[in-house]
C-alpha positions in Angstrom: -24.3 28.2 25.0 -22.9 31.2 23.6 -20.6 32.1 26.4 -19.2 28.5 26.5 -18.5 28.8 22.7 -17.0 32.2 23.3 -14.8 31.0 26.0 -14.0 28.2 23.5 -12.7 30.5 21.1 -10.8 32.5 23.4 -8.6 29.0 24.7 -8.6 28.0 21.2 -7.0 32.0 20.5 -4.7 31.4 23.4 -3.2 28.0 22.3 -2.8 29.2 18.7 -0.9 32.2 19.7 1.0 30.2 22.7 1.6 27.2 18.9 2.7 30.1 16.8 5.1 31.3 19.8 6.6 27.8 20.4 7.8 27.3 16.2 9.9 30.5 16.3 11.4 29.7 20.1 14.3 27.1 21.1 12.0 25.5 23.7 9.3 24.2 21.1 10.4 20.5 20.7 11.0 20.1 23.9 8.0 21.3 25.0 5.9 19.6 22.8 6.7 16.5 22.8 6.1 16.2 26.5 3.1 17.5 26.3 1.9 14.6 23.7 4.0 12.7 26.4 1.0 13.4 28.8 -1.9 13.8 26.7 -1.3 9.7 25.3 -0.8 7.7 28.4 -2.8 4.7 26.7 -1.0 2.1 24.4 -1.9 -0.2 22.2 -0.3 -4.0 23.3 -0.7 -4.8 19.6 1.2 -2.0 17.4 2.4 0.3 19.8 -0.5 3.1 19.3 -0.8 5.9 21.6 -4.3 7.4 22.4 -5.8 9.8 24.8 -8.1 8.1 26.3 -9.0 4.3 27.4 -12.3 4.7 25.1 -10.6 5.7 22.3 -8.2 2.7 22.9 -11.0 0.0 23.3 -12.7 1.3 19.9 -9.1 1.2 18.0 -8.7 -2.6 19.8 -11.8 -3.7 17.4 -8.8 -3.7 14.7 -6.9 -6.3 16.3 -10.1 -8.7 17.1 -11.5 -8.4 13.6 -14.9 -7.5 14.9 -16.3 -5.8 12.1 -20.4 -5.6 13.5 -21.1 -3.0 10.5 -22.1 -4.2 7.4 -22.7 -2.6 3.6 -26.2 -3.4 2.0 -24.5 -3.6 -1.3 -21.6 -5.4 -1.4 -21.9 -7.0 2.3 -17.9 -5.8 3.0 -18.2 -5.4 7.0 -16.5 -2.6 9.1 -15.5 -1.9 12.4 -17.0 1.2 13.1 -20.2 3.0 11.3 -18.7 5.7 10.4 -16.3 4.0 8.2 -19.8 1.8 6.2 -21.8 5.5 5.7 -18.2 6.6 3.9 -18.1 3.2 2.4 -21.7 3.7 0.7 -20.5 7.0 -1.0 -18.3 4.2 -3.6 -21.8 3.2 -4.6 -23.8 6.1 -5.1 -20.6 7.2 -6.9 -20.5 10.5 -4.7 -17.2 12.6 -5.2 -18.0 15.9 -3.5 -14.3 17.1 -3.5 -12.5 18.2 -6.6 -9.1 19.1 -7.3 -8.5 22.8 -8.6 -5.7 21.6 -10.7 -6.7 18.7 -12.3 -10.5 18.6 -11.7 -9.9 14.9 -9.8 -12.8 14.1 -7.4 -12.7 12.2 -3.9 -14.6 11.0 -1.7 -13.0 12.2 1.2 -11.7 15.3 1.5 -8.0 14.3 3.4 -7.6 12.4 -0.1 -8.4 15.6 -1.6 -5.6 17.1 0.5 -2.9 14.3 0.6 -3.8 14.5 -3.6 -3.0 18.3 -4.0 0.4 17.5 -2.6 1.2 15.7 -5.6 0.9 19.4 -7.6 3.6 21.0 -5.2 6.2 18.1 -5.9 7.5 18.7 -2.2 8.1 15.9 -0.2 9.8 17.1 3.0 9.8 13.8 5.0 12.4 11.4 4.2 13.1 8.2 5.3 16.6 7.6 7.4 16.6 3.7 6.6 16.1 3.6 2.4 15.8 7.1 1.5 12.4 7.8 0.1 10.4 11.0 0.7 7.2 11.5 1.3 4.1 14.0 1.1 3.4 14.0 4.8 4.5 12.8 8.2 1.8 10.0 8.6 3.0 8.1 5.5 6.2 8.3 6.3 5.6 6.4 10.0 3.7 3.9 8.0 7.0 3.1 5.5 8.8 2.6 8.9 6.9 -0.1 10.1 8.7 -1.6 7.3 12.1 -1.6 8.0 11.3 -2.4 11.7 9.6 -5.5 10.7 6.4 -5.2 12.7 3.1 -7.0 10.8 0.4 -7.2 13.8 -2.4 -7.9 10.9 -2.5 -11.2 9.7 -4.4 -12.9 7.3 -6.9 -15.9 8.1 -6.6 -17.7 5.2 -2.4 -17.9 4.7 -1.1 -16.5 7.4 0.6 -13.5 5.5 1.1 -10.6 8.2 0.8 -6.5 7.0 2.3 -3.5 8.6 -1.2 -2.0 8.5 -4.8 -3.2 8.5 -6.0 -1.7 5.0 -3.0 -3.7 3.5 -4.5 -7.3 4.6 -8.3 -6.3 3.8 -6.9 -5.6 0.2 -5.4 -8.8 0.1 -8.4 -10.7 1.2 -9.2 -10.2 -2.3 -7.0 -12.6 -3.9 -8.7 -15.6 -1.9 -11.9 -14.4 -2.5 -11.1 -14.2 -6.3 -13.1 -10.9 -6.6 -11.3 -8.6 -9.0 -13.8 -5.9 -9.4 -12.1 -3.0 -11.3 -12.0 -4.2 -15.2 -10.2 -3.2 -18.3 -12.9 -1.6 -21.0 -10.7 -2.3 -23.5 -9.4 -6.2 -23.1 -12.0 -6.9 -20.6 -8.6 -7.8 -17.9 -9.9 -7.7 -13.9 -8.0 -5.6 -11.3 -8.3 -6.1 -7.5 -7.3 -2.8 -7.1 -7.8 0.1 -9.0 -4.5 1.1 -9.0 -3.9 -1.7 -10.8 -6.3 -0.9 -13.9 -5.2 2.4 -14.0 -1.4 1.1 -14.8 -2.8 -1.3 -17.0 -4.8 1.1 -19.0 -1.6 2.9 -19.8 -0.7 -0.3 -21.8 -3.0 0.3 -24.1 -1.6 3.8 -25.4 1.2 2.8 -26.3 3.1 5.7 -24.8 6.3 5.2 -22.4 7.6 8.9 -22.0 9.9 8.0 -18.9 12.9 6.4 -20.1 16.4 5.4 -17.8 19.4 7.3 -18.8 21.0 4.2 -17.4 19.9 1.6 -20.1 17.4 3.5 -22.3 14.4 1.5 -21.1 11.1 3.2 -21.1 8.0 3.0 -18.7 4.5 4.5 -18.5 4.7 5.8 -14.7 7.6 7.5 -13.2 7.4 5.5 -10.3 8.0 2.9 -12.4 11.5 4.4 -13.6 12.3 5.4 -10.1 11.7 1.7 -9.4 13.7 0.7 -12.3 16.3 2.9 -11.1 17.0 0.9 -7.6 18.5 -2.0 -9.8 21.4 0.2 -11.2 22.3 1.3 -7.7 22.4 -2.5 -6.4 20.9 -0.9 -3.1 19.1 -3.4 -1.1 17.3 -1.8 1.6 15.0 -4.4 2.7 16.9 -7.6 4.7 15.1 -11.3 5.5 15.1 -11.2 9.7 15.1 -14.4 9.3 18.4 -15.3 6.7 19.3 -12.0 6.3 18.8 -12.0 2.3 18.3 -8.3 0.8 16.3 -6.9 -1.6 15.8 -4.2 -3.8 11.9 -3.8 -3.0 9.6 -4.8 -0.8 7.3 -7.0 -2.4 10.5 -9.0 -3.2 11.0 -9.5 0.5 7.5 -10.2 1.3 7.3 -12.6 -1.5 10.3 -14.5 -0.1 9.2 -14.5 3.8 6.6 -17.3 2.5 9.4 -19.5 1.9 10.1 -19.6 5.9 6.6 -20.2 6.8 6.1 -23.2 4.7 2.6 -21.9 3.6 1.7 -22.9 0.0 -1.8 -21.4 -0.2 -2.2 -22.1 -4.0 -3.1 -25.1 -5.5 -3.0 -26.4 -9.0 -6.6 -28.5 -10.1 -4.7 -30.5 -12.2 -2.1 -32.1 -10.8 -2.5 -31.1 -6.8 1.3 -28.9 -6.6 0.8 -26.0 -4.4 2.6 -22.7 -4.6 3.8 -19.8 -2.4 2.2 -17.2 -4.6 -0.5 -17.3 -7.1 1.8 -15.9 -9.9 4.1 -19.0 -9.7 0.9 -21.3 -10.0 -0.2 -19.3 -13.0 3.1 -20.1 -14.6 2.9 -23.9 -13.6 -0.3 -24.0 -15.5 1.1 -23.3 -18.6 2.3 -26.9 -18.5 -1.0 -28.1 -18.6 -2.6 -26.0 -21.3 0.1 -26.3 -23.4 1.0 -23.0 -24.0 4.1 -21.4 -24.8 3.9 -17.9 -25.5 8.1 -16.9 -25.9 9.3 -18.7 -28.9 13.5 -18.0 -30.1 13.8 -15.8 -33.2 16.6 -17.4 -34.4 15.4 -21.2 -34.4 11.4 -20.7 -33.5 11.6 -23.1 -30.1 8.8 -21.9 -27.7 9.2 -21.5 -24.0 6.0 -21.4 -21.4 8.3 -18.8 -19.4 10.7 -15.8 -20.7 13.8 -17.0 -18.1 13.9 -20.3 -20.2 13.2 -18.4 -23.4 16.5 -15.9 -22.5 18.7 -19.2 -20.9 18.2 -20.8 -24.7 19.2 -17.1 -26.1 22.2 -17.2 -24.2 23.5 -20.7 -25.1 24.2 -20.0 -28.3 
């Protein structure tokens, strides 16, 4: 056992040195990439995904089929492999083993501990070509393409909404199910993600200290202001494949891709009018309750949205 570990070693020594070799010479891109060239000879039909080996392929294919055999004894959220449930349970035991150095944030895993200590540098050295925007490391950045190349092979069950990526879709799931387990300890609000409390949270200080030296308006993240920021350029990087509309941001695109299905998964109790997302049918209920939070200043007429609220503003 030894000698095969020292042998080991001594290839593992070899292709280091030969690695190190290959960044300073001419020949190392070339070289590389037909090695990987070899080394993947089994693709995915689904996304494209290259692999070494058929076994490797037939356990990623489990994605596609939604066979998820593995199930969590808490919660009852299923997986496709094992691994994934025992690194699942760690959410409930509350388990963080890895902590940041600079800010003393834990994770579970410890490639979120490394993707997070990114975040300290500031450097993002991979850029898109299509919109722009950088990023940390090379992985995310072939995710954000999947964007601009249109390609959704996860769809969901219940509507029909496709997702560049598997993890995207699960999250979804959510809003059918109507679990929304991360809440607000101050106002008691529900979060599908936590993300989303931790955005929310920030309402509750008060404090906006990113403003736009555009307009003067102020946020609480400064990926909000970048955000912000697209409007004032009027650059529309995301395009309808089928009508060819453009939009600023993504969700703005996804959101209108429901319109060409036809799909209006959300229903109103009251009167039976379905909707292509759920905020729209939160908006139509106001009609029924009653309520009508923006009222005019100038004359005290109430509006159950802000768009009519700001059309009345404008006609005087």
């Amino acid at each position: 056992m030894k000698e095969e570990r020292q042998d080991l070693n001594e290839v593992e020594g070899k292709y280091q040195d030969q690695k190190d070799h290959d960044v300073n010479g001419e020949k190392s891109v070339s070289c590389s990439f037909k090695k990987r060239e070899v080394k993947r000879p089994f693709s995915c039909s689904q996304c494209g995904n290259t692999f070494t080996c058929n076994k490797t392929l037939k356990n990623h294919m489990l994605i596609h089929t939604g066979i998820k055999p593995f199930s969590c004894s808490q919660c009852g959220k299923s997986f496709t492999y094992n691994r994934n449930r025992i690194r699942h349970m760690l959410i409930h035991t509350g388990s963080k083993p890895f902590s940041c150095s600079q800010c003393g944030k834990s994770f579970i895993r410890k490639a979120h501990l490394k993707s997070h200590l990114l975040t300290h540098t500031s450097e993002k050295p991979f850029s898109c070509s299509q919109c722009g925007t950088t990023f940390t490391c090379n992985k995310t950045l072939k995710n954000h393409m999947l964007n601009h190349t249109g390609i959704k092979p996860f769809s969901c069950s219940q509507c029909g909404k496709s997702f560049t990526c598997n993890r995207n879709r699960i999250r979804h799931m959510l809003i059918h199910t109507g679990i929304k387990p991360f809440s607000c300890s101050q106002c008691g609000k529900s979060f599908i993600r936590e993300a989303h409390l931790k955005s929310h949270l920030l309402t509750h200080t008060s404090e906006k200290p990113f403003s736009c030296s555009q307009c003067g308006n102020t946020f609480t993240r400064k990926k909000s202001l970048e955000n912000h920021m697209l409007i004032h350029t009027g650059k529309k990087s995301f395009f309808c494949s089928q009508c060819g509309k453009g939009f600023i941001y993504k969700v703005s695109l996804r959101n209108h891709m429901i319109i060409h299905t036809g799909i209006k998964p959300f229903s109103c109790s009251e009167c039976g009018k379905s909707f292509t997302c759920n905020r729209n049918l939160s908006r139509h209920m106001l009609i029924h309750t009653g309520i009508k939070p923006f009222s005019c200043s100038e004359c005290g007429k109430s509006f159950t949205v802000k768009s009519s609220l700001n059309n009345h503003v404008n006609s005087y």
